[in-house]
C-alpha positions in Angstrom: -0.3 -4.0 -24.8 2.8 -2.5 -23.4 4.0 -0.6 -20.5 4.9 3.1 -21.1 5.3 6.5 -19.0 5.8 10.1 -19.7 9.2 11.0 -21.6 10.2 13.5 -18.7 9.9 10.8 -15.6 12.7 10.9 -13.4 12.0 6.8 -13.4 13.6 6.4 -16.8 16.4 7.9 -15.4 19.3 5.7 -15.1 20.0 6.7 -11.5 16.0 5.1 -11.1 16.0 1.0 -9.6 13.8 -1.3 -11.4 13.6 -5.4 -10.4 11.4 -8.3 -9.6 11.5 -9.5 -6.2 10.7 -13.0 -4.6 10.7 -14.9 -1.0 12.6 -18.3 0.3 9.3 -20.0 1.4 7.7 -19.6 -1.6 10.1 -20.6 -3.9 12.6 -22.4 -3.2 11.3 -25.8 -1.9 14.1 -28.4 -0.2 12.1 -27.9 2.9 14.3 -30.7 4.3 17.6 -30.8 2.4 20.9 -29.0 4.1 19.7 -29.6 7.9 17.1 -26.8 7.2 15.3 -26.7 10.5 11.4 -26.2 10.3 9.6 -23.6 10.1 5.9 -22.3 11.3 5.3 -22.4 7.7 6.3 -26.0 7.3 3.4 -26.7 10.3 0.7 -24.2 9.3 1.0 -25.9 5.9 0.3 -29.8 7.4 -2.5 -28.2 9.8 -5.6 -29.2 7.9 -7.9 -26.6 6.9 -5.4 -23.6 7.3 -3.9 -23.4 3.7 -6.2 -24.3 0.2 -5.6 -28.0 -1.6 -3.2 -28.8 1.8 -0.5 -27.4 -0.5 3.3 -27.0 1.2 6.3 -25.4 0.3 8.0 -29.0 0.2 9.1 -28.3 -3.5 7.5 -24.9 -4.3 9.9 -23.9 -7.2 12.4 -26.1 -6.6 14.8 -22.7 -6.6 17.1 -24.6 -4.4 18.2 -26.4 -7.5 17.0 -24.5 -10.0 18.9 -21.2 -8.9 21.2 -20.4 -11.7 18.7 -21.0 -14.5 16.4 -18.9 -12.2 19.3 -16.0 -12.3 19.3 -16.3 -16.4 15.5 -15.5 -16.5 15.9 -12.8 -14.2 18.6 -11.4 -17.3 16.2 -12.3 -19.5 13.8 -10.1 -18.6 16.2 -6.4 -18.3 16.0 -6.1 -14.3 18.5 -3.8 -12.6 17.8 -5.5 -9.2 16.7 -8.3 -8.0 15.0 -8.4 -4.5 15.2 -12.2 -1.8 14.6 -13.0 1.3 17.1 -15.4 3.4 15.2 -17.9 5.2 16.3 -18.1 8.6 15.6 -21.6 9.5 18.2 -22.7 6.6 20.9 -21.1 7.9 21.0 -21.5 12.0 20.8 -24.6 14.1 18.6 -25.1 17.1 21.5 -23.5 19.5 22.1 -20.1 16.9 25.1 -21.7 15.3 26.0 -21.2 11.3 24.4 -24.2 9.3 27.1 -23.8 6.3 25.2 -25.9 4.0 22.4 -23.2 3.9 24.9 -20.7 3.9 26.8 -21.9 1.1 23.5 -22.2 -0.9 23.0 -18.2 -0.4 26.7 -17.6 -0.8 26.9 -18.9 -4.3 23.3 -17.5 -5.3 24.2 -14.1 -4.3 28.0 -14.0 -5.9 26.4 -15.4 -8.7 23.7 -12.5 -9.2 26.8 -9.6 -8.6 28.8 -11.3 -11.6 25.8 -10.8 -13.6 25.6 -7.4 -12.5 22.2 -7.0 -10.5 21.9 -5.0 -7.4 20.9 -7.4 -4.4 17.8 -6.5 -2.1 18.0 -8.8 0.9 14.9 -9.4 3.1 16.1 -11.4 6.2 12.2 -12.2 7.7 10.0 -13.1 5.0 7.7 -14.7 7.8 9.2 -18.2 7.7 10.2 -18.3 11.4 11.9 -21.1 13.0 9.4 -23.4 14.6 11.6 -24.3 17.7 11.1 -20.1 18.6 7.4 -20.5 18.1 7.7 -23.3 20.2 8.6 -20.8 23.1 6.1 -18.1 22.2 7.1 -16.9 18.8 6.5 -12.9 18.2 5.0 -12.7 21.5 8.2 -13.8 23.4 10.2 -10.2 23.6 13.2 -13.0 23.8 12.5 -13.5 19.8 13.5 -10.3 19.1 17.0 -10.7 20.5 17.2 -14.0 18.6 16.4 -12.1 15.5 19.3 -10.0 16.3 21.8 -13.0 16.6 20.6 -14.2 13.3 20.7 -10.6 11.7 24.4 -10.5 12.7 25.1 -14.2 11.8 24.1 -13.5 8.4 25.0 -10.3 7.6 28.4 -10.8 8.7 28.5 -14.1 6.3 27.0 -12.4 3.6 27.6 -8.7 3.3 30.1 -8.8 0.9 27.4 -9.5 -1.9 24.4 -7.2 -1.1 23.6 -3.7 -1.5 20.9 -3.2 0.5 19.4 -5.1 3.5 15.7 -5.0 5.2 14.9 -6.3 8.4 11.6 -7.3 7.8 8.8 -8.2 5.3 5.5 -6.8 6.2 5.1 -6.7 9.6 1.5 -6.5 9.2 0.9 -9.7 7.7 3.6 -11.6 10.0 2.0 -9.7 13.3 -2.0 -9.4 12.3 -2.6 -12.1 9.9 -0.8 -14.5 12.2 -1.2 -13.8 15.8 -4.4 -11.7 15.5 -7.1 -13.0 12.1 -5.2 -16.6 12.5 -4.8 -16.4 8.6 -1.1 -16.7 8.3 0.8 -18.8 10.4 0.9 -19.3 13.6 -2.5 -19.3 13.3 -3.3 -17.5 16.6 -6.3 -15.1 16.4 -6.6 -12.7 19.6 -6.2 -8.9 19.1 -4.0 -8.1 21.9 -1.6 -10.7 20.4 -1.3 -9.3 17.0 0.2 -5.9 18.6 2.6 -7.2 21.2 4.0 -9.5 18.1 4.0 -6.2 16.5 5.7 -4.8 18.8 8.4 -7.2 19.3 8.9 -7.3 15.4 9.3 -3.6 15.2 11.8 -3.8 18.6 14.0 -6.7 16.9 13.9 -4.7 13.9 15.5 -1.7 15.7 17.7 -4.2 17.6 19.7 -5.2 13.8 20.0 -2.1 13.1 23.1 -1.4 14.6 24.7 -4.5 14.1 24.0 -4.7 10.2 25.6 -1.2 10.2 28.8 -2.6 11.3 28.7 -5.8 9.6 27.5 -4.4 6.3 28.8 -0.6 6.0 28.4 -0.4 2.4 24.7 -1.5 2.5 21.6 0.3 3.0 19.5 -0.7 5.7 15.7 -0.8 6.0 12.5 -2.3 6.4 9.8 -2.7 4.3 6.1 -2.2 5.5 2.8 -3.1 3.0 -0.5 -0.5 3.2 -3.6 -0.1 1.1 -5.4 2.9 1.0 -8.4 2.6 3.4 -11.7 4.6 2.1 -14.7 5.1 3.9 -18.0 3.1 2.3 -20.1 6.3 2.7 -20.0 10.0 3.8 -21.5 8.9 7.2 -20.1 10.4 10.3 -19.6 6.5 11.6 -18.6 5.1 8.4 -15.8 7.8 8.1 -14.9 6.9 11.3 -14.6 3.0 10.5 -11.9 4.2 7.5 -9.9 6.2 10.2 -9.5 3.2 12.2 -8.7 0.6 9.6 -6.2 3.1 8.5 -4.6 3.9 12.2 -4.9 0.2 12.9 -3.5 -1.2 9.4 -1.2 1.6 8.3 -0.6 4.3 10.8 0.4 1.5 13.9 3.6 0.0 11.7 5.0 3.7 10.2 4.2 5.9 13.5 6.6 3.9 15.7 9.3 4.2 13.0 9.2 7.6 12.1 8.2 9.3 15.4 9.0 7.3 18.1 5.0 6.1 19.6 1.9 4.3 18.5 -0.8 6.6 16.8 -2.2 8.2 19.6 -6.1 7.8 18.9 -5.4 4.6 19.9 -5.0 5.3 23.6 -8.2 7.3 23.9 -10.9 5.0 21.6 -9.0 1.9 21.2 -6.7 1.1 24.1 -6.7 -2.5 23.8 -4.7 -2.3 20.6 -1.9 -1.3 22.4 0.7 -3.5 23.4 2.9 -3.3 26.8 5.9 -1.1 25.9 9.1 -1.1 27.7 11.4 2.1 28.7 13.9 2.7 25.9 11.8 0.4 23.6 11.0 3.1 21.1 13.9 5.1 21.2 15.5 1.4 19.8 12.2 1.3 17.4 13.0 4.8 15.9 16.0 4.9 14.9 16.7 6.3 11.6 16.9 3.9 8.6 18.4 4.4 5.0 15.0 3.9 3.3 11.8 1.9 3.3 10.2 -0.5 1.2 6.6 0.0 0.4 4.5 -3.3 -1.2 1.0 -1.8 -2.5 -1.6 -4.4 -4.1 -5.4 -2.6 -3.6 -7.7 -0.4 -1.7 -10.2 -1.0 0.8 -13.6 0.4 1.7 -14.7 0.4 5.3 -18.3 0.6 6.9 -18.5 1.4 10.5 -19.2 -2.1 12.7 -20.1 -1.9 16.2 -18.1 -4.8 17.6 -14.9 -4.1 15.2 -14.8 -0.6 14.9 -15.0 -1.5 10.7 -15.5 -3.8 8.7 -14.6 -4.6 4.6 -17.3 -3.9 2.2 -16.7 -4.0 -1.6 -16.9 -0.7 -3.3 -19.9 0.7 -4.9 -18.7 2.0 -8.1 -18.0 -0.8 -10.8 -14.4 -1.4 -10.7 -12.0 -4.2 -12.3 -10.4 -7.0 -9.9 -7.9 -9.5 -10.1 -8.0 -12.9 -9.5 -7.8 -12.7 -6.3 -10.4 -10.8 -5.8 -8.2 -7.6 -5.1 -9.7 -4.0 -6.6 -7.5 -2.4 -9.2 -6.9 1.3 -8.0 -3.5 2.9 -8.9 -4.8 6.2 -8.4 -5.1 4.9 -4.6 -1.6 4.0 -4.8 -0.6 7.8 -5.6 -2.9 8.9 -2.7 -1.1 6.9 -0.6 2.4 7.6 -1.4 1.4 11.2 -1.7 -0.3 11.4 2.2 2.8 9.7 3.9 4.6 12.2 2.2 2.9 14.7 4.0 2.3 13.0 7.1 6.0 11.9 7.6 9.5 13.2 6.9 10.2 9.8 4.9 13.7 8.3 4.2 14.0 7.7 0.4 11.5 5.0 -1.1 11.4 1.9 -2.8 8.8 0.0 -4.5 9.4 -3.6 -2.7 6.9 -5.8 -4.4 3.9 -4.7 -6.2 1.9 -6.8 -8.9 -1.3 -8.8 -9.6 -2.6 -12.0 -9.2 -4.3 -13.3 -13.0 -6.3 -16.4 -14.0 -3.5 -17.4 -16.1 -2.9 -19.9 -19.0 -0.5 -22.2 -21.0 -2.1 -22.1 -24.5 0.0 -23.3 -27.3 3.2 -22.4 -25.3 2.1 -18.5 -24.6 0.7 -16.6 -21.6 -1.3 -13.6 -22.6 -1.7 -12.2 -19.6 -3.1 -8.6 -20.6 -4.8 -7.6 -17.1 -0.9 -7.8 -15.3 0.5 -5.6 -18.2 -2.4 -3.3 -17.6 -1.7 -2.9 -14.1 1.8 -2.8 -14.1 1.2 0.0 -16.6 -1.0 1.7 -14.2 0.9 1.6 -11.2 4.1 2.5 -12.7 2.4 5.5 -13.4 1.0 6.1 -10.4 4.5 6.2 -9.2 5.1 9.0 -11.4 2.4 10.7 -10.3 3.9 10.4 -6.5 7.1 11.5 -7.4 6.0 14.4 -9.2 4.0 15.4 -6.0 7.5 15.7 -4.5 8.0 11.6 -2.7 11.5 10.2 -2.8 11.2 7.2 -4.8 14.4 5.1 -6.0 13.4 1.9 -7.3 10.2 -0.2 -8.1 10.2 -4.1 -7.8 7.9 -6.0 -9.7 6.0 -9.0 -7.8 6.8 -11.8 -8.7 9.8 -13.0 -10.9 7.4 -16.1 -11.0 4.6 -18.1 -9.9 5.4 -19.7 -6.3 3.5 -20.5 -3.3 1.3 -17.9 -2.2 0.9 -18.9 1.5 -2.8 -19.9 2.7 -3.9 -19.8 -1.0 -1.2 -22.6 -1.8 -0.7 -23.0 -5.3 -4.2 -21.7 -6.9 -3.3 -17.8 -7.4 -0.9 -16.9 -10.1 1.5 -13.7 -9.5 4.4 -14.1 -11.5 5.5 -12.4 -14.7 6.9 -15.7 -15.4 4.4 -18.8 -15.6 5.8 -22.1 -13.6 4.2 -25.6 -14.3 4.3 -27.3 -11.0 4.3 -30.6 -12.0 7.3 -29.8 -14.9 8.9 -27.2 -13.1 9.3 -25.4 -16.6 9.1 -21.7 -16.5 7.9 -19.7 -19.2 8.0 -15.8 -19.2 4.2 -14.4 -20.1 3.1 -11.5 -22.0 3.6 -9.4 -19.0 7.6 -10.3 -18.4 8.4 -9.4 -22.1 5.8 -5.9 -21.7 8.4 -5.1 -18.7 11.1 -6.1 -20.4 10.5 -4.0 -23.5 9.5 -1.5 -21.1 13.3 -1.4 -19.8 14.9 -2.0 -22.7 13.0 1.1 -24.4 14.3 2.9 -21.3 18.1 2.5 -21.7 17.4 3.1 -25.5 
């Protein structure tokens, strides 16, 4: 099995980014060491029944130690870039001060990645907010987003020196919805109009950075970087077609409107009011201002029946179709459909591939991972990035998720999306079948 695409794509050009990308809370453990503050994480995790086995990010990884041997396997496996997140709570005390022992930690982790000669993709909210803000209201106190802004300027101005592109946020979706609205994530609050004003405060502290990463970092990009599946309705039904409008306004459409035009779709306001949270003056002139690209993570597709009390609701697809372990539909020609209708929805800033990848049942057996569904899709979405670009989308770089196992938040430690295989109890890594298909992949590319 290996991972090939057509001799004239513009992705085996060397200009073209390719990477692995990971998170702080899911790897790197030492939830305590360094004055590391807690975080909602830290609580979701010890709130029985909220995340499978009761598993925690207490050691994850253990990246906080394990960091340079961590940067060797990313060599290892040919990346150009390598994509992290900063966890906030590491790096600022309860009064918004520098904790230099966190700091330090990302200071010698990122010099250490430019002397090997990797491009540096910061995320500074991978969704491991401090607990003492949640304390006060979290993403529904408009007060978080200036905090954000403090911290965005606090690190950035500590750290700039070492990173080539920055994004404000991680999937506002999951941070906003799964937390404040479906209770999945934490918080663990489920009421619909909280999942949009949290939206809206993330988008607004977002917009708030902006400015001060410019001036901090005037050598980096700056962006953000949203996830979608492509939304498809269950049947040619009038009301079912309907149900996949919605689930794509509400899922897609509500995160990438704001930022590219300046307002929340406006179907909202006439069938779906209460999805719409309370907007100050000047809030989305601050929303829309103009980034340097945006990151796009793509996993599946869904299919959508109409639902009287929801407006839709999930129903598996009809045709026989492969999934992963998780339970997600393999589709990469959704993932050019995608790409290829924002395109023409949207005049889009360049693109990047932020994380996409596949969760596998996989094994140890006699020191080998054959992970063959991963290099399948990996295969298969690479080249449904092709296909996008060749419909005329501006895509730079693709990240594969994940450099490695790690904690992957309410499922704890039971789904499996790395390219490299971690034993938990060992803490040995072993690259699978997958990590040498990419690696061969990249190698082949630069001949």
């Amino acid at each position: 099995m290996s991972i090939t695409l057509p001799t004239n794509s513009k992705m085996l050009s060397q200009d073209f980014i390719f990477g692995v990308a990971t998170a702080a809370f899911q790897i790197e453990g030492a939830t305590q060491s360094d004055n590391r503050l807690p975080s909602i994480w830290d609580t979701f995790c010890a709130t029985p029944g909220k995340v499978k086995d009761m598993d925690n990010g207490d050691i994850a990884c253990n990246h906080y130690q394990l960091w340079e041997q961590d940067i060797q396997l990313i060599k290892r496996l040919g990346v150009d870039a390598y994509r992290l997140s900063i966890a906030w709570p590491r790096v600022m005390d309860e009064n918004g001060k520098a904790n230099q022992a966190g700091l330090d930690f990302y200071r010698h982790l990122l010099k250490k990645l430019k002397e090997e000669g990797l491009t540096v993709f910061v995320t500074l909210y991978h969704w491991d907010l401090p607990q003492h803000l949640e304390d006060k209201g979290g993403w529904l106190n408009r007060e978080t987003a200036y905090q954000f802004k403090k911290y965005a300027d606090l690190v950035t101005q500590e750290l700039a020196e070492w990173v080539d592109s920055w994004a404000t946020f991680n999937e506002p979706f999951c941070a906003a919805i799964l937390g404040y609205e479906l209770g999945i994530h934490a918080p663990g609050l489920s009421k619909p109009e909280y999942g949009r004003q949290a939206a809206h405060h993330i988008l607004l502290a977002h917009g708030l950075a902006l400015p001060v990463i410019r001036k901090n970092a005037p050598n980096s990009q700056v962006g953000i970087v949203l996830n979608m599946n492509r939304s498809y309705a269950a049947s040619e039904k009038a009301e079912d077609q309907f149900a996949c409008l919605m689930r794509d306004t509400l899922d897609n459409q509500f995160f990438i409107e704001p930022l590219m035009t300046g307002q929340y779709p406006k179907l909202l306001k006439t069938v779906a009011p209460q999805y719409l949270p309370t907007v100050l003056p000047g809030d989305m002139d601050i929303i829309a201002q103009p980034i340097d690209f945006l990151g796009m993570n793509f996993y599946t597709c869904n299919h959508n029946a109409y639902d009287a009390d929801n407006l839709f609701k999930n129903v598996k697809n009809s045709q026989a179709v492969e999934y992963t372990d998780i339970g997600w539909e393999i589709a990469p020609h959704a993932f050019t459909e995608l790409l290829v209708n924002l395109h023409k929805q949207y005049h889009l800033p360049p693109m990047y591939i932020t994380e996409n990848g596949a969760a596998c049942a996989d094994h140890i057996v006699d020191g080998e991972v054959n992970d063959e569904q991963r290099v399948r899709y990996l295969d298969g979405h690479l080249n449904a990035v092709n296909k996008a670009i060749e419909n005329g989308v501006d895509i730079r770089g693709y990240f594969a998720w994940s450099l490695m196992d790690n904690f992957e938040w309410a499922e704890g430690y039971s789904k499996r999306f790395g390219l490299i295989y971690v034993d938990y109890q060992t803490q040995e890594r072993t690259i699978k079948q997958s990590g040498y298909a990419y690696r061969d992949f990249l190698n082949s590319r630069k001949g």
